[in-house]
C-alpha positions as CSV (number, residue, x, y, z in Angstrom):
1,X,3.5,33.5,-8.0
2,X,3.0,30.5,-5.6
3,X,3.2,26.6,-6.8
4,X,1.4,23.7,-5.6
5,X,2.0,22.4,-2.4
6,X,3.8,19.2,-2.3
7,X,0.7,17.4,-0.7
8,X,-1.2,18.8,-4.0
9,X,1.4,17.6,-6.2
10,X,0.9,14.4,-4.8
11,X,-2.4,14.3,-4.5
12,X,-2.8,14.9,-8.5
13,X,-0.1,12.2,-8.8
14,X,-2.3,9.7,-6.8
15,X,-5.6,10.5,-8.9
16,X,-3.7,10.5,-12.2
17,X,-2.7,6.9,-10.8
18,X,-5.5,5.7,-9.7
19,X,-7.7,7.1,-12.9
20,X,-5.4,4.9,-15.1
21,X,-5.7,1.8,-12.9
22,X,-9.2,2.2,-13.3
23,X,-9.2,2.6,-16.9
24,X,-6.9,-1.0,-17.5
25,X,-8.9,-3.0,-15.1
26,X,-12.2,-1.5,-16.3
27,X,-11.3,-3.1,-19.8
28,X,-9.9,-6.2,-17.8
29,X,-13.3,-6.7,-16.6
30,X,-15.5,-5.2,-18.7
31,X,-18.1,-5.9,-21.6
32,X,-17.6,-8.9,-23.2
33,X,-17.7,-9.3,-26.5
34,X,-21.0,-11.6,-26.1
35,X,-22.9,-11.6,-29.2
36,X,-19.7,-11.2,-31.8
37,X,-18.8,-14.7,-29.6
38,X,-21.5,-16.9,-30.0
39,X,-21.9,-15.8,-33.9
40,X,-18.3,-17.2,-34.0
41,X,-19.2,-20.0,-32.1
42,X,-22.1,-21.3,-34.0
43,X,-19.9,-20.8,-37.1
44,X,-17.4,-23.2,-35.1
45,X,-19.9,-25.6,-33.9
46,X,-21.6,-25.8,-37.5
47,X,-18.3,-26.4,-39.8
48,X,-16.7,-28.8,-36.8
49,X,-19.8,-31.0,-36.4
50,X,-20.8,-31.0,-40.0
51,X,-17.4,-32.6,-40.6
52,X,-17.4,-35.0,-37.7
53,X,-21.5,-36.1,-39.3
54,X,-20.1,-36.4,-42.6
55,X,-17.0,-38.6,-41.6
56,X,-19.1,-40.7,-39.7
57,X,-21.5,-41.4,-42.6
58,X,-18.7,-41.7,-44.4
59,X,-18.9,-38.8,-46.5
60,X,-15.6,-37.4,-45.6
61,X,-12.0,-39.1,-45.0
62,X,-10.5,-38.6,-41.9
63,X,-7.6,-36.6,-43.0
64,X,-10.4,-33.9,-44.9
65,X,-11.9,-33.9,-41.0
66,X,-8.4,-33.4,-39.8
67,X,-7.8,-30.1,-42.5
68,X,-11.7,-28.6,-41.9
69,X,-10.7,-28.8,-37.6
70,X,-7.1,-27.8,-38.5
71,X,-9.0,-24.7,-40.4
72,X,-11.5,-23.9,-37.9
73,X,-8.9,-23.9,-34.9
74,X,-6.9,-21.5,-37.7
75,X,-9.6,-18.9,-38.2
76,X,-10.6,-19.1,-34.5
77,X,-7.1,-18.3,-33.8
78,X,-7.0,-15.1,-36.5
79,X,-10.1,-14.2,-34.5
80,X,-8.7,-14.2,-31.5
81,X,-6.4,-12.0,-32.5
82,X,-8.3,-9.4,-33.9
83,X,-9.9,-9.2,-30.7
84,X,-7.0,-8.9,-28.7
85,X,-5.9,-5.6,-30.9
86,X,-9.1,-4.0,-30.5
87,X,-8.5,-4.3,-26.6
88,X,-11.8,-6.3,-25.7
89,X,-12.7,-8.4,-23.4
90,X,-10.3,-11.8,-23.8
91,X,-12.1,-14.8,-21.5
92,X,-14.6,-15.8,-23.4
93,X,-13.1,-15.4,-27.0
94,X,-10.0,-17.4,-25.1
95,X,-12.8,-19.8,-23.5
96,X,-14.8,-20.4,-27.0
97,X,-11.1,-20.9,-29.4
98,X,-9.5,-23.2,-27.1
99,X,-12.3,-25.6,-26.1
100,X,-13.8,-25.6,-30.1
101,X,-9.6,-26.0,-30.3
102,X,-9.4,-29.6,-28.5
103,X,-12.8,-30.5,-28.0
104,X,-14.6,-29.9,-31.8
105,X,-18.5,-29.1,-31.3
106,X,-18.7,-29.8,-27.9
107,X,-16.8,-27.4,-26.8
108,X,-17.5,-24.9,-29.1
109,X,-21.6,-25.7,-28.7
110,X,-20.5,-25.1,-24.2
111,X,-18.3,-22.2,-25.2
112,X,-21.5,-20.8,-26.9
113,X,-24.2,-21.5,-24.4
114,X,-21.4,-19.9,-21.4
115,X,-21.7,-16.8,-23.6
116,X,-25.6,-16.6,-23.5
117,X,-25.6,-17.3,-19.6
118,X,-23.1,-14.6,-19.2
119,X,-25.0,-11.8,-21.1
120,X,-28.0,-13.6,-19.1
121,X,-26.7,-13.4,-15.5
122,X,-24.9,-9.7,-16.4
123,X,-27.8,-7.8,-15.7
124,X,-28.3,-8.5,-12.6
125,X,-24.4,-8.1,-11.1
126,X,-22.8,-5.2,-10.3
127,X,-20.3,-3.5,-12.4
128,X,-16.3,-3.6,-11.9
129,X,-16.8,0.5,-11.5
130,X,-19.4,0.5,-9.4
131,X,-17.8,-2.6,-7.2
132,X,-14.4,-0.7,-7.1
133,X,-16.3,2.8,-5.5
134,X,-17.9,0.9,-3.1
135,X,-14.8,-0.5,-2.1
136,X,-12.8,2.6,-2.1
137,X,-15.7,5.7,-1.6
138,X,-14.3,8.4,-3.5
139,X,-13.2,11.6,-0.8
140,X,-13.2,15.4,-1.7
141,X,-9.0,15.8,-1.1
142,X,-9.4,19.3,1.1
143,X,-12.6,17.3,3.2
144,X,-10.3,14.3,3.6
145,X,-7.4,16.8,4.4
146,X,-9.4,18.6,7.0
147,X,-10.6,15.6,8.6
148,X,-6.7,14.4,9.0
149,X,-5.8,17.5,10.7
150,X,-8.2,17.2,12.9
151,X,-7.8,13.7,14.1
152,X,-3.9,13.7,14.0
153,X,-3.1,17.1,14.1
154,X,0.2,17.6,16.6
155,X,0.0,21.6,16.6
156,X,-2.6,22.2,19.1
157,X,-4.3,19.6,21.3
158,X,-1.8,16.2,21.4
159,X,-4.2,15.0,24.2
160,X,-7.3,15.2,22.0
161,X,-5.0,13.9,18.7
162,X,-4.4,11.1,20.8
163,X,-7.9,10.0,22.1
164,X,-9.0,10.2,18.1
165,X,-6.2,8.3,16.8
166,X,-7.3,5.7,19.3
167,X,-11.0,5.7,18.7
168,X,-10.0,4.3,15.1
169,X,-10.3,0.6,16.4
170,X,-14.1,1.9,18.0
171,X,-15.3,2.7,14.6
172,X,-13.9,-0.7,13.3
173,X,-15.3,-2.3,15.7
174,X,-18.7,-0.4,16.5
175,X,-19.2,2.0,13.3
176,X,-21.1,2.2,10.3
177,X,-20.3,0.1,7.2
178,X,-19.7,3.4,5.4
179,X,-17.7,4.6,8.3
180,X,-15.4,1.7,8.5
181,X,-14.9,2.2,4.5
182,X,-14.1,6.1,5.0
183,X,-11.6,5.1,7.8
184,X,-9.8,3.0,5.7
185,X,-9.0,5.6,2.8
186,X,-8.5,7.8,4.9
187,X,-5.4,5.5,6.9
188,X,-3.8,4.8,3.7
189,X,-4.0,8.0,2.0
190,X,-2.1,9.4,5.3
191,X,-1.1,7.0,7.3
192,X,1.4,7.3,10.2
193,X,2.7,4.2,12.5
194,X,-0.1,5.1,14.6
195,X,-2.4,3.9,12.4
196,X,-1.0,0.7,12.3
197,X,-3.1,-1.0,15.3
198,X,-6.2,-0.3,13.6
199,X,-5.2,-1.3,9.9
200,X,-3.8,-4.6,11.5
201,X,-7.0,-4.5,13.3
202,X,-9.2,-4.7,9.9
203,X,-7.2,-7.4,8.7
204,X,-9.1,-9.5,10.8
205,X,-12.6,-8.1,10.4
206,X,-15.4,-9.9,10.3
207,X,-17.1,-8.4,7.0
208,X,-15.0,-9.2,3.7
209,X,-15.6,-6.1,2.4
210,X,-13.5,-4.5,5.0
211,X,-10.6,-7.3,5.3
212,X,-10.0,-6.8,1.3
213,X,-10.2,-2.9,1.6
214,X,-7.8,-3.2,4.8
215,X,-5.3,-5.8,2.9
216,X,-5.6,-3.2,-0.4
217,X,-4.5,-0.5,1.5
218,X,-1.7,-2.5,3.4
219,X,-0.4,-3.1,-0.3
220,X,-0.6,0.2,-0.9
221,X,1.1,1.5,1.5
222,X,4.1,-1.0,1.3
223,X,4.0,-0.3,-2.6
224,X,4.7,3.4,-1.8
225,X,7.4,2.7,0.5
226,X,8.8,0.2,-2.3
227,X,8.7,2.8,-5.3
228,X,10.5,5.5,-2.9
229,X,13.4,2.7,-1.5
230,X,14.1,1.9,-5.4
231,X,14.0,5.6,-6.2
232,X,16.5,6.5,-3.4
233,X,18.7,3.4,-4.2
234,X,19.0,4.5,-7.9
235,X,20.2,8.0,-6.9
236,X,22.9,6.6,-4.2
237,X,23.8,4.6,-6.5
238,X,24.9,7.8,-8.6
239,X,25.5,10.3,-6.0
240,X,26.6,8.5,-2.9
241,X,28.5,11.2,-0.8
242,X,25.3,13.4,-1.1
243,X,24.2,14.2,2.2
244,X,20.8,15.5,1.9
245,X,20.1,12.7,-0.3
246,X,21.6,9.6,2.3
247,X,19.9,11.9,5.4
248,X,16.8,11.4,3.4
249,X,17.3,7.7,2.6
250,X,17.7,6.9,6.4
251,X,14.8,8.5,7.2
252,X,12.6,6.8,4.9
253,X,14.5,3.0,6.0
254,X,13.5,4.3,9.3
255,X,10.3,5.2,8.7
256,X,9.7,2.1,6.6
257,X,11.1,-0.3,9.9
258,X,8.8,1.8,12.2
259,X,5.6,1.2,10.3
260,X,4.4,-1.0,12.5
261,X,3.1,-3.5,9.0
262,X,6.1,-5.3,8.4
263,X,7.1,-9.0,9.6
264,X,10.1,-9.2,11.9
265,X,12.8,-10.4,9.5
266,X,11.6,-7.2,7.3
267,X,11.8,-4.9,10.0
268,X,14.8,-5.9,11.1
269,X,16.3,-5.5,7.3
270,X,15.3,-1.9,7.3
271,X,16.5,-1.1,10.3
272,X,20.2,-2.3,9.6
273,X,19.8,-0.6,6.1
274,X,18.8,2.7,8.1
275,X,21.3,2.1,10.7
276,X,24.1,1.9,7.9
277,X,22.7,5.3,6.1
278,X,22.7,7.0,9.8
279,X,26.7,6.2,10.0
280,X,27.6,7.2,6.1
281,X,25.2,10.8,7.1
282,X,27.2,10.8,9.8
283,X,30.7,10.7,8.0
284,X,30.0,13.4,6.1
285,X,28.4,16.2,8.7
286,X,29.3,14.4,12.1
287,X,27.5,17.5,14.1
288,X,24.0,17.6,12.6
289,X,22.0,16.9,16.2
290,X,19.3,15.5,13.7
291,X,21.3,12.3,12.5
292,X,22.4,11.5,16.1
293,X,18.7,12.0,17.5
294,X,17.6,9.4,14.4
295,X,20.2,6.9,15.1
296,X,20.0,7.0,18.6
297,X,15.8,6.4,18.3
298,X,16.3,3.7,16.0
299,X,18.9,2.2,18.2
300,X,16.3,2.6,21.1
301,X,13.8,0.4,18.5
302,X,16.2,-1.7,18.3
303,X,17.1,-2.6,21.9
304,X,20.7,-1.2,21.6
305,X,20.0,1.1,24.9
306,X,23.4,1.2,26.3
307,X,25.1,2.4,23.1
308,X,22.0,4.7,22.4
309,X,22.6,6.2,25.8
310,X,26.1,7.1,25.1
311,X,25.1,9.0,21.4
312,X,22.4,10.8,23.0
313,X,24.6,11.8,25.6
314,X,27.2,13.2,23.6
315,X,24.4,14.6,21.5
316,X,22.7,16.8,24.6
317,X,26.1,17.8,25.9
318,X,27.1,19.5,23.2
319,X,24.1,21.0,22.7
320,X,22.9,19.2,19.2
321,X,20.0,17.8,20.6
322,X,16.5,19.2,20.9
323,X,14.9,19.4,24.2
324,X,12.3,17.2,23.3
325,X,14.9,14.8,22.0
326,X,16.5,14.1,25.0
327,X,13.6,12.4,26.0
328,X,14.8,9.5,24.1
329,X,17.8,9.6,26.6
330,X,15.5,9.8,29.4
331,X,14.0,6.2,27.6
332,X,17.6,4.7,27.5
333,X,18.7,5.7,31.0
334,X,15.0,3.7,31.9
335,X,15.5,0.8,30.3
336,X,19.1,0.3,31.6
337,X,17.7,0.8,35.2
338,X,20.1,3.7,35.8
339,X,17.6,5.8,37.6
340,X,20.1,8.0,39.5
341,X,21.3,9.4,36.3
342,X,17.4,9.5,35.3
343,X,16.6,11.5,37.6
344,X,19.7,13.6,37.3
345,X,18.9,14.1,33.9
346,X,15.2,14.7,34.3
347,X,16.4,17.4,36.4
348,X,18.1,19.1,33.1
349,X,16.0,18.3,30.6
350,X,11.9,19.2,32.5
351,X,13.3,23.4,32.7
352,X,14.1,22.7,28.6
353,X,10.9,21.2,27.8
354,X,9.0,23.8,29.5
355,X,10.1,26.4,27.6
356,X,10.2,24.4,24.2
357,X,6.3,25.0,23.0
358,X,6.7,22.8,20.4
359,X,7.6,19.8,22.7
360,X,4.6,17.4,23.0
361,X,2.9,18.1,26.9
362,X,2.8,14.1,27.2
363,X,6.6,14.2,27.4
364,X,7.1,17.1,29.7
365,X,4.2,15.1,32.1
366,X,6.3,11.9,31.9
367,X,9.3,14.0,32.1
368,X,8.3,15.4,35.6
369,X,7.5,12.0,37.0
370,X,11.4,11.4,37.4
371,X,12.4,14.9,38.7
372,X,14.4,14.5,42.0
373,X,12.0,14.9,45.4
């Protein structure tokens, strides 16, 4: 018997999510309770002004016009309430109390003629579910699945992955409304670092329709990121010499860095927090080739070439280090200008990445530009 994938298991998660947002915004924003107002607001207007007509023809005293607006204001307020348990719609009820509250008739008599204009000028506008899936166009999960594979899939043709990944900014810049909007769902359903040029890129887009979707999907992402940091906190918090779980908690710090979304004071948090859970991993299984090849990449982000060089070093000598991880060496050894030993260890490293099939053809092509002549 086979379970759900864990891209399944989110993918429920996600709908389950987003079906309950819906659901609280929808009675955020939806029907107001317009009739069952302006009753209430006549009644309001009628008792309030009958007093304030009868005190000025002297019918009434002041303090009985004080008691009749105190009562009002009373049994506005009990209303109010009621309407708050049955989970309606609260602006206008808050609108109609409060201004019958401090300004008597008038305000009760504006609250009520709001109300009419509102059920008016509701026919004619578009409704918060309707707004909401234009914003965000609904995708078929396996059709938005597929269509990820195929731009950013790494298993076959990195050359053609590549060229898609770029086009992204073409479509924000040359494609279809609906496009654009399908592009955008599909970034921060799955997005990857790469994607981070184009999302930036809607940010600044000329339609408001696609600057909100690209800003909503920017929160999104960072709230995902968020939840998982506090998750993995709370459990190192409780299990701190666990190295599968700190391993995992670098990872995602380094992820989170190397998102390409955050400000530089952020990204430079996250990388000191992920620098920090490389070490501890570190400490407790010092020859996993995996934590040194993470460090020493983050150290590369980080400018920190020279002692990056000497981890990945060690790391390749003692054979912990994938072929295609050494390349990251290969980087270091650049950016220090030590091009004998660059192309010394080109020289190593090409004959590994040629028979690693897995290793992306981009690196073994940069690779064999430093191979000795």
């Amino acid at each position: 018997m086979t379970g759900a994938r864990p891209d399944d298991r989110r993918t429920g998660r996600r709908d389950r999510e987003h079906a309950e947002m819906l659901a609280k915004l929808a009675r955020v924003a939806g029907s107001a309770p317009v009739v069952e107002t302006v009753a209430v607001g006549c009644a309001m207007a009628g008792t309030t002004g009958h007093a304030w007509v009868g005190a000025a023809q002297g019918a009434f005293g002041f303090a009985e016009v004080l008691a009749a607006h105190a009562g009002v204001a009373a049994a506005g307020a009990a209303w109010l309430w009621t309407v708050a348990r049955r989970a309606r719609d609260m602006r206008l009820p808050w609108l109609l109390v409060g201004a019958a509250t401090f300004v008597g008739p008038f305000g009760a008599s504006g609250s009520v003629l709001c109300a009419l204009l509102y059920a008016w000028f509701r026919r004619s506008t578009t409704s918060f579910e309707e707004w909401y899936a234009a914003l965000f166009p609904e995708q078929q999960a396996e059709g938005a699945r597929t269509l990820f594979q195929e731009i950013v899939s790494d298993a076959r043709d990195d050359e053609v992955a590549a060229r898609s990944i770029a086009s992204f900014t073409d479509i924000l810049a040359f494609g279809t409304f609906e496009q654009k909007q399908a592009l955008l769902a599909l970034i921060a359903t799955y997005f990857r670092p790469a994607f981070a040029p184009a999302l930036k890129s809607a940010l600044g887009h000329p339609e408001p329709a696609i600057r909100v979707q690209a800003a909503t999907a920017v929160a999104q992402i960072e709230q995902r990121f968020l939840r998982r940091s506090l998750d993995l906190d709370a459990e190192l918090a409780r299990r701190p010499r666990d190295f599968p779980l700190v391993f995992a908690a670098a990872r995602h710090y380094d992820d989170y860095a190397f998102t390409g979304l955050l400000d530089h004071d952020r990204q430079a948090e996250n990388q000191r927090r992920a620098l920090k859970l490389y070490n501890d991993a570190i400490a407790l299984s010092p020859n996993d080739g995996r934590l040194e090849l993470g460090m020493g990449r983050l150290l590369v982000r980080m400018g920190e070439y020279r002692t990056a060089a000497d981890l990945l070093a060690s790391a390749a000598n003692g054979g912990r280090l994938k072929p295609a991880g050494a390349v990251w060496y290969l980087e270091c050894l650049f950016r220090l200008g030590a091009f004998d030993r660059l192309r010394e260890a080109a020289a190593r490293v090409v004959p590994l990445l040629e028979g690693d099939k897995s290793a992306d053809p981009r690196l073994r092509e940069a690779a064999r530009l430093w191979l000795p002549a």
